[in-house]
C-alpha positions in Angstrom: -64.8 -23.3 -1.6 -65.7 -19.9 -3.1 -63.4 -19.4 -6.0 -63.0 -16.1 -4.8 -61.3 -17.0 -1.5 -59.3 -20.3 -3.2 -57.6 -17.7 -5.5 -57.0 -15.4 -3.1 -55.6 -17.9 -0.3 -53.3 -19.9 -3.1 -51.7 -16.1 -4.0 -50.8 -15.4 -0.7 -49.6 -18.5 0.0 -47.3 -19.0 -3.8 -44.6 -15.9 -2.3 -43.7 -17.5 0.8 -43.9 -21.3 -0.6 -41.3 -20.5 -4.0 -38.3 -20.8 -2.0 -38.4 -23.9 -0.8 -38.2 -23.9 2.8 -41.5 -24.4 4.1 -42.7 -28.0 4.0 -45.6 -27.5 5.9 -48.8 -25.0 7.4 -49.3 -25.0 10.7 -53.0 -22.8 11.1 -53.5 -20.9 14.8 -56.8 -22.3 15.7 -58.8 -20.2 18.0 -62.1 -22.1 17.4 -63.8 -18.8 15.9 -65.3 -18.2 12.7 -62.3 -16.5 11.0 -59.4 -19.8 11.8 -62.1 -22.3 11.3 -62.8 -21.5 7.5 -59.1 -20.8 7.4 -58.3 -24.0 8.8 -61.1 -25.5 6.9 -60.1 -23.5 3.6 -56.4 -24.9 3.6 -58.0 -28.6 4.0 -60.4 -28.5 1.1 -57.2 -27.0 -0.7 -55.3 -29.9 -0.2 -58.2 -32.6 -0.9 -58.3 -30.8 -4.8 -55.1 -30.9 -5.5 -51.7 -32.9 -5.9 -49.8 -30.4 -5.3 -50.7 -29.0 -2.4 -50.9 -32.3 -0.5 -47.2 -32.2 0.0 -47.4 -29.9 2.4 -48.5 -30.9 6.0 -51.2 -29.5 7.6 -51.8 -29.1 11.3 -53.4 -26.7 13.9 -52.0 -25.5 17.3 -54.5 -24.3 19.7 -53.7 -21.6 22.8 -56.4 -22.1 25.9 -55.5 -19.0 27.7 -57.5 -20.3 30.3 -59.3 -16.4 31.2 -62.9 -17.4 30.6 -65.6 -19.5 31.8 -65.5 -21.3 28.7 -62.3 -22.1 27.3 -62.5 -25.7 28.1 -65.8 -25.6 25.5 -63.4 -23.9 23.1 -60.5 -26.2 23.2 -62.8 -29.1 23.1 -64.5 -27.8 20.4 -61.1 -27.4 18.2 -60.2 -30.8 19.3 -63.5 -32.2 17.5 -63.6 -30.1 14.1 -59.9 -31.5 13.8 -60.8 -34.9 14.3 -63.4 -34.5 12.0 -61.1 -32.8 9.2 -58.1 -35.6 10.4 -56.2 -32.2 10.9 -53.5 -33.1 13.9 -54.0 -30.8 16.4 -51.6 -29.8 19.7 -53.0 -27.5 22.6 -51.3 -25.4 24.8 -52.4 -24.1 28.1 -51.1 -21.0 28.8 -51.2 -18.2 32.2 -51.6 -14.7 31.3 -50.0 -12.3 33.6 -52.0 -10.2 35.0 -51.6 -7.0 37.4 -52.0 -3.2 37.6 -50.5 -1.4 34.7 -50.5 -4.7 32.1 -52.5 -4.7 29.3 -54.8 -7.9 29.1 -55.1 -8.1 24.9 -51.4 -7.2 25.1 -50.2 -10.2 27.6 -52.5 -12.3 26.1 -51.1 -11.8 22.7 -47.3 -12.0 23.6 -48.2 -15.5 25.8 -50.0 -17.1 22.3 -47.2 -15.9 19.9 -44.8 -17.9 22.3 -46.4 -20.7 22.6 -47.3 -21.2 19.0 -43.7 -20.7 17.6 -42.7 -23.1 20.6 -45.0 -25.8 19.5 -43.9 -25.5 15.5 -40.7 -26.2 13.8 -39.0 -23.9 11.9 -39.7 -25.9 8.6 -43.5 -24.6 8.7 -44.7 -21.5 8.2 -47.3 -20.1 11.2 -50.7 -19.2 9.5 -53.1 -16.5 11.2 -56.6 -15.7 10.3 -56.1 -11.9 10.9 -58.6 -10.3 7.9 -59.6 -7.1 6.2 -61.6 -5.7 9.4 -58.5 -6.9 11.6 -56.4 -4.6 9.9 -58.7 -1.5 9.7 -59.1 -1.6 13.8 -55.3 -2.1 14.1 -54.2 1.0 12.1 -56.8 3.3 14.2 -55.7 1.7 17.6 -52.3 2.4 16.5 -53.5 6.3 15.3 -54.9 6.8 18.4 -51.9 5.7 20.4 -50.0 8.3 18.7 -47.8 5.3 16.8 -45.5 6.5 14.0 -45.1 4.7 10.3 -43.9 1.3 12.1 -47.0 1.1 14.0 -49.5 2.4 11.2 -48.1 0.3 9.2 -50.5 -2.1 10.9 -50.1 -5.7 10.2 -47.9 -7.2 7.6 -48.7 -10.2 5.3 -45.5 -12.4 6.2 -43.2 -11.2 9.3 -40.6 -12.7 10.9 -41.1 -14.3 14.3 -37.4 -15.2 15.8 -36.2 -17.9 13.5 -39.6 -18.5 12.0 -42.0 -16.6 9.6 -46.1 -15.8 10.0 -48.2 -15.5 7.2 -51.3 -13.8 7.3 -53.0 -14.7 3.9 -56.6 -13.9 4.2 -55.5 -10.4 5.3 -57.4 -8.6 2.0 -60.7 -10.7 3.1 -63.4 -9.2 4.9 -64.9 -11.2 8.0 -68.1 -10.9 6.0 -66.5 -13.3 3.2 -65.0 -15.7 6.0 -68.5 -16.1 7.6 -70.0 -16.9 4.2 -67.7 -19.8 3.7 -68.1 -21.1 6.8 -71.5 -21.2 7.0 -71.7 -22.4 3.1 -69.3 -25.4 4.6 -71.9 -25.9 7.6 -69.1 -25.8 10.1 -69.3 -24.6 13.7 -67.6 -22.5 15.2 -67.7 -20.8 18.8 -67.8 -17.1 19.7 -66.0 -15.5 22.3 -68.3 -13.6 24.8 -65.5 -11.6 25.2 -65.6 -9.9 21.9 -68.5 -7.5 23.2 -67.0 -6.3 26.0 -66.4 -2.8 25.8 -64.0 -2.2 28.0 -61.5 -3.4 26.0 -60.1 -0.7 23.3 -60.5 -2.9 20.4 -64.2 -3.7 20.8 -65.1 -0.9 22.0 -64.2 0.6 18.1 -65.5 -2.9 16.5 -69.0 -2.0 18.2 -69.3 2.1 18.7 -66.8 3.5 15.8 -66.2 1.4 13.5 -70.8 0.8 12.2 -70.5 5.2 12.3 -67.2 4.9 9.7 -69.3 2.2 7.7 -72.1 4.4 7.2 -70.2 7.3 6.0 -67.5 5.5 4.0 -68.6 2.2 3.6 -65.0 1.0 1.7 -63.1 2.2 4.8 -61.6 -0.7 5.3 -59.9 -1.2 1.9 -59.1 2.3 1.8 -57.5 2.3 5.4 -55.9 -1.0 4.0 -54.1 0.8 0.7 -53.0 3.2 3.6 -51.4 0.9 6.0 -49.7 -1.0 2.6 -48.1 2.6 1.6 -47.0 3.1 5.0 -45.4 -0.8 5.1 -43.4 0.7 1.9 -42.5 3.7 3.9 -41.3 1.9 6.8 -39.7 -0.6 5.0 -37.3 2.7 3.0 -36.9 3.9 6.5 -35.2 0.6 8.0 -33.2 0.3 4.9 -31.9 3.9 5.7 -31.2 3.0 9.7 -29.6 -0.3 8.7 -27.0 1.4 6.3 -26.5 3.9 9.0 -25.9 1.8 12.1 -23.2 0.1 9.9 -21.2 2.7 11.2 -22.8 3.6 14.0 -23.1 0.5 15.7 -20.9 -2.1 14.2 -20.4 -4.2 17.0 -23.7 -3.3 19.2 -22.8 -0.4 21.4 -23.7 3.1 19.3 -21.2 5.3 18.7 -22.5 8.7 20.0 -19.3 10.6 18.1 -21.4 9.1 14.8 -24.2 9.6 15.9 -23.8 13.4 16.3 -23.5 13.2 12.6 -26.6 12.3 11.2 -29.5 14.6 10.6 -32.0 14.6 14.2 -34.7 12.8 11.6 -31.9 10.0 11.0 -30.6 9.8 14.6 -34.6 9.2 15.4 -34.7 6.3 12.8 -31.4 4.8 13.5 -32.1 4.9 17.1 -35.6 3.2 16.8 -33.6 0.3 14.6 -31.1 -0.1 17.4 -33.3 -0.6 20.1 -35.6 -2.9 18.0 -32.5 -4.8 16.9 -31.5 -5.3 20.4 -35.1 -6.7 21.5 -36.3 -3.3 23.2 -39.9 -2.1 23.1 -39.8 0.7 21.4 -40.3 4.2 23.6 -42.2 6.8 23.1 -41.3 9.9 21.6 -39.9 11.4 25.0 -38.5 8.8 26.1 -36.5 8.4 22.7 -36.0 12.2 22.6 -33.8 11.9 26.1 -32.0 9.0 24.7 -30.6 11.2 21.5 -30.3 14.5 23.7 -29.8 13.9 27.3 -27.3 10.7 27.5 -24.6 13.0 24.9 -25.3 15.9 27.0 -24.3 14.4 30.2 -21.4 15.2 32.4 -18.1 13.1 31.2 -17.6 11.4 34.4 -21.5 10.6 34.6 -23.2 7.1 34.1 -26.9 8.6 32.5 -29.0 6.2 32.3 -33.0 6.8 30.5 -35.2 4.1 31.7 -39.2 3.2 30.2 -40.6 -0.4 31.6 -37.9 -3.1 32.2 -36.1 -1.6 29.3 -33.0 0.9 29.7 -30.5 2.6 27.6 -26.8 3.8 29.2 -24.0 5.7 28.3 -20.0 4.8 28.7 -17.2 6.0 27.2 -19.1 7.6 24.3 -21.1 4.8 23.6 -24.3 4.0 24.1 -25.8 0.6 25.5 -28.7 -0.7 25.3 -30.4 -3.4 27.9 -33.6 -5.4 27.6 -33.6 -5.3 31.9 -31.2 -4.1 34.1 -28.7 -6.4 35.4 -29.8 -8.7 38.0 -27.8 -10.0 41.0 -25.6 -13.8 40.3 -27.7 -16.7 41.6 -26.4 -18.3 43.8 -25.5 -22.2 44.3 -23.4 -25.2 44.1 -22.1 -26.0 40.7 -21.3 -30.2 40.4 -19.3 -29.5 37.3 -18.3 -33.1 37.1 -21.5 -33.8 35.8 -20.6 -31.5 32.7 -23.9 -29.6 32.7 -23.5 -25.8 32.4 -24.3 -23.6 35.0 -27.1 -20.9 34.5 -26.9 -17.6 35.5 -30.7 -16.4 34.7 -32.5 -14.6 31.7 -30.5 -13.0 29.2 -27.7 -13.8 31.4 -25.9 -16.8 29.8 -24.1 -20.1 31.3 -21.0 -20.8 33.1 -19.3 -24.0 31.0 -15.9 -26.1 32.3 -14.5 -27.7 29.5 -11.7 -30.0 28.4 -8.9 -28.3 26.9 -5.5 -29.0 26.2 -4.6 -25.4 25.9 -7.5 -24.6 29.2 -5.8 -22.5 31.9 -7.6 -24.1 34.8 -5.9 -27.4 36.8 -8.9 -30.2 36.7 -6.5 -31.9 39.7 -6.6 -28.7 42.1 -10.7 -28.4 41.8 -13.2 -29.4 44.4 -16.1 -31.3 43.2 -18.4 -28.7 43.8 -17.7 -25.1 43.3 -19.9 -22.0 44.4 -21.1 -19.6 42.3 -21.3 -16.6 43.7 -21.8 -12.3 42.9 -19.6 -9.8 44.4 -19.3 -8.7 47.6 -16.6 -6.1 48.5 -13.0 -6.2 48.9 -12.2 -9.5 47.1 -8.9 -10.1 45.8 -6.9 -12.9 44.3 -3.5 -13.8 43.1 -3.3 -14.3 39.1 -0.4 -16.0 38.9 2.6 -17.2 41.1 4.7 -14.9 42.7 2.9 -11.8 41.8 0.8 -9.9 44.4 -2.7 -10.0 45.0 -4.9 -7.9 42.7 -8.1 -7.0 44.0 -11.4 -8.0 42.0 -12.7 -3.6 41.3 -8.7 -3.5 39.8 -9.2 -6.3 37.6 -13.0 -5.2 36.5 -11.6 -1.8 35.7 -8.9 -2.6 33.9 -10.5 -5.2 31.8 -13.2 -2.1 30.8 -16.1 -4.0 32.3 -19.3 -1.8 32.1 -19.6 -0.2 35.2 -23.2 -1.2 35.7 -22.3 -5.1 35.5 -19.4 -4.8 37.9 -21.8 -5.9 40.8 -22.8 -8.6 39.2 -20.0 -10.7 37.8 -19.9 -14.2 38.8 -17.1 -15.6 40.7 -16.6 -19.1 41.5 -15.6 -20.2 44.7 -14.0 -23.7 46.8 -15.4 -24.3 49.9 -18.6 -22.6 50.2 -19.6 -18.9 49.4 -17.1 -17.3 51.9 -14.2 -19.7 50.4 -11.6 -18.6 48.4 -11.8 -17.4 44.8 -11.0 -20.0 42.2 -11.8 -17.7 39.2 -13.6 -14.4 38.1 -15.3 -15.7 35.3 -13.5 -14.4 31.8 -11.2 -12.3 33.5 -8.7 -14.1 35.6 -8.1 -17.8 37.5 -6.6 -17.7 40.9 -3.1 -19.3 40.6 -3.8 -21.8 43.5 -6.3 -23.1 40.9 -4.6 -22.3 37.2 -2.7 -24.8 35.0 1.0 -24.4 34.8 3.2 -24.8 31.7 5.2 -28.1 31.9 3.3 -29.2 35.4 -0.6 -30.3 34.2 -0.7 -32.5 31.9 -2.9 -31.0 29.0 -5.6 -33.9 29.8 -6.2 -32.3 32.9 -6.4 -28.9 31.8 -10.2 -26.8 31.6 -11.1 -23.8 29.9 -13.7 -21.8 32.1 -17.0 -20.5 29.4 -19.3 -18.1 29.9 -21.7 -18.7 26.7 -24.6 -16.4 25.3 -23.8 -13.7 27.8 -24.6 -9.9 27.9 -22.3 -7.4 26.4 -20.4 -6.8 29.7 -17.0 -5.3 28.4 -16.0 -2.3 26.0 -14.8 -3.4 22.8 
């Protein structure tokens, strides 16, 4: 291995390894030249030295199945890890595809999940993204108009969910990579793909990026230094929003009262922080600009709503919400709850869980073996406890300050069938034909109705 590259790969790999946590690599294997020496790097590595033979080494390969060859490709990575004894696991994958989705973009979010899916959290996700990776990165970004975040480009180590990606040949050029390889006298396959102009990235690999090179032929580095001040920038800039939606948005809504307060540069950042906090793509300047001026500037009896994608943001009550999708509509079905398995209520939506509990306010004796699930309809009622009138189900919503936009879709359960009577509106209130009584169930046949991991539905 070129001393060069060994030094280089051991100090990017020393940071993330001090604490402790990682006990093992797990290398994203394309089959190209840049995670083959990678790959082959981290092997030779381990053969040299003691130390670094405590950590396990494997290799994940993603077939996205798009070309002609991919078979070729997965085979291929199956037989240069047989022939290193790496462990290897392949995913197949399907790429959405469809007018207005990007293909690089789809294909990237699909491999990112089905890498992390296929690791556990105890190894650390290694990418062969290098010195030329980041230079077309930062001027894609430019020329989508991206601010610091975006021209930050690609960072070293970042968090994916609960578990971390390195990037350690990031400083490398694909020049260096190629040399090892072929000084190893591995093979490696290349993706016909990679000269099709049509996509934006090749399209600067093969027109812009050999004009740049002859004009400034350190471009890269320099761009490099750029994107590494920016990464400080940003990183001052999230400490800032962070401190600021301590107040602002203590419990997840923002508070638009608060919010009023900042400077428009700090309402910008804290913005951008909430939304990426709460999983949002980030919008574009105009989209964000209607977020911090029209939403305030609504009537008071007005439910604004700014909308890019899937994505939206709303207000109520002088607080802003933000929502990955909008709400969808209850599925509907039979629920054995007998069987003790929770009842889903789709993406993002949560579970519906019946459990045993002395203190439960739901009679175990008094319900049918299966219950249906159902959304709202229109005038549905139901009796909370004895002796009391009926209460219909908007009274109840209201009063419990449920958003108005989930009001539509709050589960109910029903006996009987979906046009049977209401046993329970999930969270809010259990029909008394159906609800434990003090003194009369015995606490061994008492349930507590759950709904678990579900949206912010009520105001705090």
């Amino acid at each position: 291995m070129p001393r060069r590259l060994a030094l280089r790969l051991q100090a990017a790999l020393e940071g993330p390894l001090a604490g402790g946590r990682f006990s093992g690599f797990c290398v994203a294997l394309s089959g190209g030249v840049d995670s083959v020496a990678l790959l082959l790097a981290l092997q030779q590595l381990r053969r040299r030295s003691a130390r670094w033979r405590r950590f396990t080494l494997r290799a994940v390969h993603v077939n996205h199945q798009l070309r002609p060859a991919a078979r070729s490709w997965e085979q291929h990575c199956r037989s240069l890890c047989a022939a290193l004894e790496v462990p290897l696991v392949v995913r197949r994958v399907r790429v959405p595809q469809g007018p207005g989705r990007s293909l690089e973009a789809e294909a990237r979010q699909v491999r990112y999940a089905a890498l992390t899916r296929a690791m556990p959290t105890s190894e650390l996700l290694l990418t062969a993204h290098h010195l030329d990776d980041q230079l077309e990165t930062f001027l894609l970004q430019l020329l989508r108009g991206a601010g610091v975040a975006g021209l930050a480009a690609m960072g070293e180590c970042t968090r994916l969910g609960e578990r971390w990606l390195l990037r350690p040949l990031l400083s490398e050029p694909r020049s260096e990579l190629e040399t090892f390889a072929r000084a190893s006298a591995v093979a490696w396959v290349d993706d016909d793909s990679n000269v099709d102009q049509r996509f934006d990235r090749n399209y600067l690999r093969q027109r812009v990026l050999p004009l740049l090179r002859e004009r400034w032929p350190a471009v890269a580095t320099v761009v490099a230094r750029s994107a590494a001040n920016l990464a400080d920038a940003q990183n001052v800039l999230r400490e800032q929003a962070l401190a600021d939606l301590e107040r602002l948005a203590p419990r997840g809504p923002l508070e638009l009262a608060a919010l009023a307060e900042l400077s428009v540069t700090r309402q910008r950042n804290a913005l951008r922080e909430w939304l990426r906090a709460a999983g949002l793509p980030l919008p574009d300047r105009v989209h964000l600009e209607r977020i911090r001026c029209e939403l305030p500037a609504a009537r008071a009896d007005a439910q604004p709503i700014v909308r890019w994608g899937t994505a939206e943001v709303r207000r109520f009550r002088g607080q802003l919400y933000a929502l990955a999708q909008p709400p969808v509509p209850v599925p509907e079905g039979e629920w054995r709850w007998q069987q003790a398995r929770p009842y889903a209520l789709g993406p993002n939506r949560g579970v519906l869980r019946l459990r045993s509990d002395r203190n439960g306010q739901v009679d175990a004796r008094r319900l049918p073996a299966v219950l249906t699930v159902t959304g709202r309809a229109a005038g549905e009622s139901l009796r909370p406890s004895r002796g009391e009138p009926r209460r219909s189900l908007k009274e109840l919503l209201r009063a419990a300050a449920v958003l108005p936009w989930e009001r539509n879709h709050w589960p109910l359960l029903r006996a009987g069938g979906a046009s049977g009577p209401i046993v329970a509106v999930v969270d809010l209130a259990i029909d008394a034909a159906y609800r434990a009584e003090a003194g009369g169930t015995p606490p061994r046949d008492r349930l507590s109705l759950v709904w678990e991991s579900g949206p912010v539905i009520r105001v705090e």
